[in-house]
C-alpha positions in Angstrom: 26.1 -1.8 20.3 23.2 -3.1 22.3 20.2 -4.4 19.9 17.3 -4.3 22.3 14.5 -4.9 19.8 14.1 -6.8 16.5 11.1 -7.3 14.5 10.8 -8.2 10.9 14.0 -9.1 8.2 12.7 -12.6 7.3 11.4 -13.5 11.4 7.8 -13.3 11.5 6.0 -15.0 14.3 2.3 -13.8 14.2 -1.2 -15.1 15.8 -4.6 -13.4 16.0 -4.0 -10.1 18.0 -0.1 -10.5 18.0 2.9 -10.4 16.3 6.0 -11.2 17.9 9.5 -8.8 18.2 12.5 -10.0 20.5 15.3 -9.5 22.2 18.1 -12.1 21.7 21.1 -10.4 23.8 23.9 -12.5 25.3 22.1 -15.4 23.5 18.9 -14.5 25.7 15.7 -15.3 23.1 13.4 -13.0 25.1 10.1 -12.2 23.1 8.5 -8.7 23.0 5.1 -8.8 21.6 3.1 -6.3 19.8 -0.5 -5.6 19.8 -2.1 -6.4 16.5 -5.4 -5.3 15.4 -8.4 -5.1 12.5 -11.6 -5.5 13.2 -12.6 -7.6 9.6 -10.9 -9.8 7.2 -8.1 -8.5 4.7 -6.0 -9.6 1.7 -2.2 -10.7 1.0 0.1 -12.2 -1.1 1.3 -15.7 0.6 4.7 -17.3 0.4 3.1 -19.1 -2.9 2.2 -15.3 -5.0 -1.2 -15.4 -4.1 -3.8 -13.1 -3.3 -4.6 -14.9 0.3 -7.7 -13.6 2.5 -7.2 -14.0 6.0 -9.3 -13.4 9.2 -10.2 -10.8 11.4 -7.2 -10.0 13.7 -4.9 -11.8 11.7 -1.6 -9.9 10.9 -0.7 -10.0 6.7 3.0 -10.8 5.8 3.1 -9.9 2.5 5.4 -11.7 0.0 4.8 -9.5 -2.9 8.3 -8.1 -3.3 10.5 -9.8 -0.9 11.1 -13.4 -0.1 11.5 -12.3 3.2 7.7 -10.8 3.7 7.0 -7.9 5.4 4.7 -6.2 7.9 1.6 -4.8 6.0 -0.5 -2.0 7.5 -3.2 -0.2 5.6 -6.2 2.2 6.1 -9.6 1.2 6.3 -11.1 1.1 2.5 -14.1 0.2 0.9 -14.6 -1.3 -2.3 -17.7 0.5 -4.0 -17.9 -2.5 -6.5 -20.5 -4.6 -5.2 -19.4 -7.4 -7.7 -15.8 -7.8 -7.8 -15.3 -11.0 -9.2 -18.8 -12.1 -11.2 -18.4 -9.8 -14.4 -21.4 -11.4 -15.3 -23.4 -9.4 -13.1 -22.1 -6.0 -15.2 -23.6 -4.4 -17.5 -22.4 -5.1 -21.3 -21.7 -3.1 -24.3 -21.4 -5.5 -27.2 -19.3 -7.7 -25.3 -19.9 -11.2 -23.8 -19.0 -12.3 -20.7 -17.1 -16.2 -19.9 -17.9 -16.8 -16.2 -14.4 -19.3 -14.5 -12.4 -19.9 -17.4 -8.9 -19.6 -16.0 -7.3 -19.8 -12.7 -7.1 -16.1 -11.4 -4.7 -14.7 -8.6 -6.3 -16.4 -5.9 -5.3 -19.6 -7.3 -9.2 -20.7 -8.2 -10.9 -21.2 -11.3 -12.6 -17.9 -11.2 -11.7 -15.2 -13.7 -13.9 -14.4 -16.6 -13.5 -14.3 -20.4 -14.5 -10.9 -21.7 -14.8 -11.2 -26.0 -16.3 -8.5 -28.1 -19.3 -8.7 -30.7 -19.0 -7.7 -34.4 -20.6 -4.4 -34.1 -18.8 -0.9 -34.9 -19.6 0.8 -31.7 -17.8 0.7 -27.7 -17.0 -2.5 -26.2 -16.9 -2.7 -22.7 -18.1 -3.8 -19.4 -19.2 -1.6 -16.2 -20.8 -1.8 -13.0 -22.5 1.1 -11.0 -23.9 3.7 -9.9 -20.8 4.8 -7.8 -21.8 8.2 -6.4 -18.6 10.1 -6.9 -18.2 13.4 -4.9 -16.5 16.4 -6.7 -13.0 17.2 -5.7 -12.3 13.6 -4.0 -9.9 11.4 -5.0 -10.8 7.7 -6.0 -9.0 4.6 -7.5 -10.3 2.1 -10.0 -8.3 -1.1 -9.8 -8.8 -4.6 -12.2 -6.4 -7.3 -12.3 -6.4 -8.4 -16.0 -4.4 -10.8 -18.0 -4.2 -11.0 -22.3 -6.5 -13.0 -24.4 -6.1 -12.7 -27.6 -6.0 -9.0 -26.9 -3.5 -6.9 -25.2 -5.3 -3.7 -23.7 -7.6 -2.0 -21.4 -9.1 1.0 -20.5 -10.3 2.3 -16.6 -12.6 4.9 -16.8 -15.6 6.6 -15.1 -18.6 6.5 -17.7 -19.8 10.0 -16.2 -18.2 12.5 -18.4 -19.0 15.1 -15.6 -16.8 13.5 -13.4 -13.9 12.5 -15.6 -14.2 14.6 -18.7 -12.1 12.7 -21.1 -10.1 11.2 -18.4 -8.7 7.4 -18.6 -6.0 5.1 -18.4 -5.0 2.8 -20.8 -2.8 -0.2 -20.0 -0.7 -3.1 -21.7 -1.1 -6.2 -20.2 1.1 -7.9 -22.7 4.2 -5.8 -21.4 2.9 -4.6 -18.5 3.2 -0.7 -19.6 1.4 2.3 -19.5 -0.4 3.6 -22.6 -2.4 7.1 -22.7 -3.1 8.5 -19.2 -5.2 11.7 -18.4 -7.4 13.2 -16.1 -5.3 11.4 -13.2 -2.5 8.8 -12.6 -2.0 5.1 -13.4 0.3 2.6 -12.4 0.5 -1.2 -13.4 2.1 -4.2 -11.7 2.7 -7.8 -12.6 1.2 -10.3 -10.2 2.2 -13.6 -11.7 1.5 -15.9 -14.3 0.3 -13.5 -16.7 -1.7 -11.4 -14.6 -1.5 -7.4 -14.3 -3.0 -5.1 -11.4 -3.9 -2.2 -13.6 -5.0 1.0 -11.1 -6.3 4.6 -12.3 -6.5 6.9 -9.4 -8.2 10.4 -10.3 -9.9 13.6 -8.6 -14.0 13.6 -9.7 -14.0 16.7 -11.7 -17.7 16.8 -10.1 -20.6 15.2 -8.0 -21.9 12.5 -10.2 -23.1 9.0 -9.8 -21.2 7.4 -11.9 -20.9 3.4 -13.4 -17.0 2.3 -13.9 -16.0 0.9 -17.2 -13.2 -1.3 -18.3 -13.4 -0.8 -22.1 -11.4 -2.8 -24.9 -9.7 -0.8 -27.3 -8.8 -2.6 -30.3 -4.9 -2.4 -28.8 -4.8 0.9 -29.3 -2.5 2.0 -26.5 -3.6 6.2 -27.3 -6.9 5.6 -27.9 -9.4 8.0 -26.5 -11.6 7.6 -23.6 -14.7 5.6 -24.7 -13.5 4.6 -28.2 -15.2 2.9 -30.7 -14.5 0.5 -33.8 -15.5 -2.8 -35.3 -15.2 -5.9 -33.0 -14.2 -9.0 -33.3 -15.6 -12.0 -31.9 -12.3 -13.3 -31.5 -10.7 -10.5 -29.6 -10.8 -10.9 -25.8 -8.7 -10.5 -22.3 -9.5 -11.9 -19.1 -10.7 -9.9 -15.8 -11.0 -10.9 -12.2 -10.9 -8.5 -9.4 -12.2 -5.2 -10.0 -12.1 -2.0 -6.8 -12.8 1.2 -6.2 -12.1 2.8 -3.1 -12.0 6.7 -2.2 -8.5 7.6 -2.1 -5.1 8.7 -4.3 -3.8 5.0 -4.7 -4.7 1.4 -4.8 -4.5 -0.6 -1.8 -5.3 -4.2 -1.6 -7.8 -6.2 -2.9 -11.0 -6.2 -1.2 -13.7 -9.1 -2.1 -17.3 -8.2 -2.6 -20.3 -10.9 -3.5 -23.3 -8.3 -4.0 -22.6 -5.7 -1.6 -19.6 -3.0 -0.7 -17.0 -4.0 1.5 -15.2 -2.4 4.5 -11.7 -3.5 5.0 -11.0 -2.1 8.6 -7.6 0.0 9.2 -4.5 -2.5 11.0 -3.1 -0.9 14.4 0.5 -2.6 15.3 1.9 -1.0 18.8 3.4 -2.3 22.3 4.4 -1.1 25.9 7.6 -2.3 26.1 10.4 -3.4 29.0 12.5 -1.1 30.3 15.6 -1.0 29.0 14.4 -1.6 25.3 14.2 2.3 24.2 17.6 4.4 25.1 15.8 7.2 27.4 18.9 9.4 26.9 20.1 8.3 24.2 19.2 5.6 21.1 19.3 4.2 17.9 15.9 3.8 15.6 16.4 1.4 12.2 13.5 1.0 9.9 13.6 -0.6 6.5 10.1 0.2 4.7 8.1 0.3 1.6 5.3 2.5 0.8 3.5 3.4 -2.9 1.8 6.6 -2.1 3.3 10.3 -1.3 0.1 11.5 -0.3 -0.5 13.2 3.1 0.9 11.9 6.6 3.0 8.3 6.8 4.0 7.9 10.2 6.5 5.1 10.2 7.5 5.1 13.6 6.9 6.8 16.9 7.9 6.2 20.4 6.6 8.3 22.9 3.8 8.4 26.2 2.9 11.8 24.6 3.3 14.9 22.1 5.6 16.4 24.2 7.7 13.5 24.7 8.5 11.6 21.3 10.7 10.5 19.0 9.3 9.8 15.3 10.5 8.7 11.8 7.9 9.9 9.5 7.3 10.6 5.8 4.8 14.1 4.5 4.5 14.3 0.9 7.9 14.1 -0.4 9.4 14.2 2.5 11.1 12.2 5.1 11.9 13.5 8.7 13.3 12.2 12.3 12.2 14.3 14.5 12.2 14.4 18.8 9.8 16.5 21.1 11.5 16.8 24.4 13.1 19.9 26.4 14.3 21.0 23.1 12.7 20.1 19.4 14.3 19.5 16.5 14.1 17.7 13.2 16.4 16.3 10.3 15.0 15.7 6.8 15.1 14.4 3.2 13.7 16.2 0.7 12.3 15.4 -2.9 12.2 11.3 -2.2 9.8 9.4 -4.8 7.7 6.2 -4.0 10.1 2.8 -2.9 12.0 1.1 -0.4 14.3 3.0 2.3 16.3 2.4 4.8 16.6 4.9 7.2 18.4 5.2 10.7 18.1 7.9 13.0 20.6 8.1 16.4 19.4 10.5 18.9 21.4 11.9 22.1 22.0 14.9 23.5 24.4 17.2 21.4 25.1 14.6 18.9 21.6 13.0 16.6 22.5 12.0 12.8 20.0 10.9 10.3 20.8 7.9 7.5 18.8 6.7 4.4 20.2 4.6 1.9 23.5 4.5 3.0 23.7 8.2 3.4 23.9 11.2 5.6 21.0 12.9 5.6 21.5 15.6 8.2 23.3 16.0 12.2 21.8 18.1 14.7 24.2 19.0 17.8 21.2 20.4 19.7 20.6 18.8 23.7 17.7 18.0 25.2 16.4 15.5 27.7 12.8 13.6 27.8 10.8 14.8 30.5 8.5 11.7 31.0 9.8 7.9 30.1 9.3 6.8 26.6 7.9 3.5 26.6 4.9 3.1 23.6 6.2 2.2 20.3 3.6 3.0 17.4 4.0 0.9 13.7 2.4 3.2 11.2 0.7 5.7 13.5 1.0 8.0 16.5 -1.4 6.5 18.6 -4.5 8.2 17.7 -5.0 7.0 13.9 -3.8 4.9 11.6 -2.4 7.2 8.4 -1.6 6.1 5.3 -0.1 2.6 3.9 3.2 0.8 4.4 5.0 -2.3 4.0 7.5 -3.0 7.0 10.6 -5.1 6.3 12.6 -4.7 9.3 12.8 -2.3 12.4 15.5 -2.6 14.9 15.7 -0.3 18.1 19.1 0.0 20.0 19.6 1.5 23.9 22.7 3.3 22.1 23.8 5.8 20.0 25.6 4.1 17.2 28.7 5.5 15.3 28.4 6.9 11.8 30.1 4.5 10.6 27.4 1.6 11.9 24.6 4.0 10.7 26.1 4.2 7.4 26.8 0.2 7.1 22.8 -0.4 8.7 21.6 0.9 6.0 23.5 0.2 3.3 
């Protein structure tokens, strides 16, 4: 079998603008560049577990969940809280804020000390006014580690826009408590520290302040709660978001202002002879947290009527070619996680693989009427959709047995 293109699986070679694929056949190292680009700076997790800002350009290898990094590419955000980082520039309710008391994600001395006061009332911290549009989806996102206490609450303070709507999280265990009015999802991040993200739909148009509340510990306690403090109860915060959108994406830095975290484009022209014109192999092993709208994976092509594509919609996974005669294979019902997924085209004989297993065959023929030669990471050319984490992509000139689909991604 003829591996014309490898990118990714522990081999990342990347500079401002570029990140490098190649071809090693007959023990010839030939490289095959891609065009990288985002026009501002952007978070990661280094090779150490820390949240790393690099520059504008810059591709992110993300080490969150694999040794071996991999490719991430995002949509442009914004983070609507102008203070991310200096809680001491919220408002508080009966609570006192600690400014640099312990070493947050970023590896500095930089995360704040939130304690309660004695009084029998709500105790929390916010930040606003976020002007929340009704019907729009938006995620609140803190990283927060235990004090002396062990829980949290995200919430909007308009009750317009929320109702009773809120997330409660244990950043002991790292579990979910009560959730309503939306989703939430926490995630350990190291030495104690939790990224704790509510993502809901504004029941309303509303300008709105967003709270992180304490809550005595009280895992089902209602939005808002009160009781009587103690001066001795307290968690640390560092880090707070909110973007527009169903899920969290990474953390943006602000220092008195919003920030815009510009959307990463990763493509390339490529040699003949690296994509099979008649026939072909596509491998990609990815990661992605959201099943919302359109994730285009992968697509080679020089237009809509000439493409080949490996792309998730909602719940769904599909290969899928536009030539002389369309057709598609799919996987239904997949949840959130990491897949690998091969897809052999030729004419009469294309076969789809994810984890191992055979998805679908198609025995229809076709041919490409122009050359496909652009290959697209995480978008079809025209826009960047949704986020993904890119572990390994191989392309192969071939059309590989079942048997080597089935042992690729295994």
């Amino acid at each position: 079998m003829a591996n014309t293109l490898k990118f990714g699986n522990g081999e990342w070679y990347g500079k401002k603008d570029t990140i490098l694929a190649y071809n090693d056949l007959n023990s010839n190292y030939k490289p095959l560049p891609f065009n990288f680009s985002r026009d501002s700076k952007a978070t990661v997790i280094n090779k150490d577990g820390l949240i790393e800002t690099v520059g504008s350009g810059q591709p992110r290898i993300d080490y969150k969940d694999d040794s071996k990094g991999a490719l991430l590419l995002e949509p442009s955000r914004t983070n609507l809280v102008t203070y991310s980082e200096d809680f001491s520039q919220w408002t508080k309710d009966r609570v006192t804020v600690s400014e640099n008391q312990i070493i947050s994600p970023n590896g500095s001395l930089n995360a704040d000390l939130i304690a309660e006061n004695s009084e029998n009332n709500i105790h929390r911290i916010y930040t606003g006014s976020i002007s929340l549009n009704d019907n729009v989806n938006y995620t609140i996102t803190v990283f927060a580690k235990k004090g002396t206490s062990n829980a949290i609450q995200l919430t909007p303070t308009s009750t317009s826009a929320i109702g009773s709507g809120r997330a409660n999280f244990d950043i002991e265990n790292g579990v979910l408590g009560t959730v309503s009015g939306g989703t939430a999802e926490i995630k350990y991040y190291g030495n104690g520290w939790y990224k704790c993200s509510y993502s809901f739909e504004a029941l309303a148009t509303a300008t709105s302040a967003i709270a992180v509340n304490l809550i005595n510990d009280d895992l089902s306690a209602n939005r808002n709660t009160t009781y009587l403090g103690n001066t001795n109860n307290n968690v640390y915060l560092w880090g707070a978001q909110v973007e527009q959108g169903s899920y969290a994406t990474s953390y943006i830095p602000t220092q008195g202002s919003a920030v815009t975290r510009l959307a990463d484009s990763c493509s390339q022209t490529v040699p003949d002879g690296v994509i099979g014109q008649t026939e072909g192999t596509m491998f990609l092993d990815v990661d992605f947290d959201t099943l919302s709208d359109l994730n285009m994976f992968l697509s080679i092509r020089p237009n809509s009527s000439n493409k080949i594509e490996i792309y998730r919609d909602g719940n769904i996974i599909y290969a899928e070619t536009a030539s002389s005669n369309s057709f598609n294979i799919s996987k239904t019902n997949i949840t959130v996680g990491r897949y690998k997924i091969a897809f052999a085209y030729s004419s009469g004989s294309s076969a789809m693989y994810i984890n191992g297993v055979l998805i679908g065959s198609n025995t229809a023929t076709f041919a490409f009427t122009s050359t496909l030669e652009e290959i697209y990471i995480n978008s079809r050319g025209t826009s960047f959709i949704e986020q993904s984490n890119y572990n390994d992509l191989k392309l192969y000139n071939t059309r590989l047995t079942n048997a080597e689909l089935q042992a690729l991604t295994t």
